[in-house]
Steps between C-alpha positions, in 0.01 A plus 500: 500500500781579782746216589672577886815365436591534883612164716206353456385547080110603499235698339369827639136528451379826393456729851778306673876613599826324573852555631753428258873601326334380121180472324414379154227584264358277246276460217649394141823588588600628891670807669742505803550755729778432760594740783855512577424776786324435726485149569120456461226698439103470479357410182115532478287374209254761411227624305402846454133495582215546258802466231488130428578571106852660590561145692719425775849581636727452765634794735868446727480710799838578687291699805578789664876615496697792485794577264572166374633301109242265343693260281294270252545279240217450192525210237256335327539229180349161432265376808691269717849561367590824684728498783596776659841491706594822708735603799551815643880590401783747746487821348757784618285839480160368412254208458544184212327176450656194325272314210570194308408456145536253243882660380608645800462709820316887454636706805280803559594782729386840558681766724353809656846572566568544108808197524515185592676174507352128468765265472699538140213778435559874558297800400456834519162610446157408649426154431708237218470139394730244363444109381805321572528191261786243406563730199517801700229822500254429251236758670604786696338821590530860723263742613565933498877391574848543356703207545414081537750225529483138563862445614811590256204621258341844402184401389382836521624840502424876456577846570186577612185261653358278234226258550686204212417138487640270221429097395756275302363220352750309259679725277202822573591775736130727535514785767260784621660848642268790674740813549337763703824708379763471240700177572798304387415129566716219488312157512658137510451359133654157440380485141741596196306718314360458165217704489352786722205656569401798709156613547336791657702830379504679151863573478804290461666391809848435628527103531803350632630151551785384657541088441771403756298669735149341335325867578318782270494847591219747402476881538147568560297795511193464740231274377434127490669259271526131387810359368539168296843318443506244267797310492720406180 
């Protein structure tokens, strides 16, 4: 079943298309996909002939274009309790939508360029995400870069591109690193440490935290790894 969630709300019977920015899919629970860029698309509600057991499913068409960014947003949850708020945002060197959640705002950006600069965000690397929140950064993440900041704040840095991406929930710091190379990496940690984990290597490694300026350090050899902070 595919809700068109354009001016006018309506169902799209299988075989039929519309023009629209959004379009929801339900059944127990519902998923929304959201285009940011372009404005609208056309969704069609199909089904693969002669496969009726595989069901249906709904296809967004931007048409023919040359070089060109496709920004989207996906959510899904409870049916009937998902909204989806998103804006196009300025972004100095590349391309970044705006999206609302329930404890914040998530900028997104990525950067052909390898920097850019989204309001109180900055990165270098190719693409980086932050959730701004009353508390601060409680989500934050960069992709094959060395350095992201959301204002006076190094969430992330490194001598060499990483691909990091840390959550703090309450008084638990977790983090994933990929180092194509040896790295040092210095990521925003808020939580006093009581206990740490790191996962993914064999050997001991270097771990460093510095509380007045709420960060650990790592030196990493190349690999992927998962660290846990649990605070006291």
């Amino acid at each position: 079943m595919v809700w068109y969630d354009g001016r006018f709300p309506r169902y799209v019977p299988v075989g039929e298309r519309r023009e629209a920015q959004e379009a929801t899919v339900t059944r127990r629970g519902e998923a929304v996909m959201r285009f940011v860029e372009p404005a609208a698309l056309v969704f069609e509600h199909r089904r693969q002939p002669h496969c009726e057991g595989y069901g249906h499913y709904l296809s967004a068409s931007a048409g023919a274009m040359g070089e060109s960014t496709l920004v989207w947003v996906v959510a899904a949850g409870p049916r009937g309790r998902l909204r989806v708020e998103t804006r196009s945002a300025q972004c100095e060197g590349g391309t970044a939508v705006q999206v609302r959640v329930s404890d914040g705002t998530d900028t997104v950006a990525i950067s052909p360029a390898g920097s850019a600069t989204v309001g109180e965000m900055s990165f270098a690397g190719a693409a980086a995400m932050v959730r701004e929140s009353r508390t601060g950064a409680p989500r934050y993440g960069l992709v094959e870069g060395t350095r992201l900041t959301l204002g006076a704040t190094a969430l992330i840095v490194g001598d060499a591109p990483v691909s990091a991406g840390a959550i703090i929930e309450g008084g638990l710091f977790r983090a994933t690193i990929t180092c194509a190379e040896a790295a040092e990496v210095t990521l925003h940690c808020p939580v006093e440490p009581g206990m740490v984990r790191v996962a993914g290597i064999e050997s001991p490694v270097d771990v460093r935290f510095d509380p007045d300026a709420a960060t650990v350090t790592l030196d990493l050899p190349p690999g992927d790894y998962r660290i846990e902070v649990r605070g006291l």
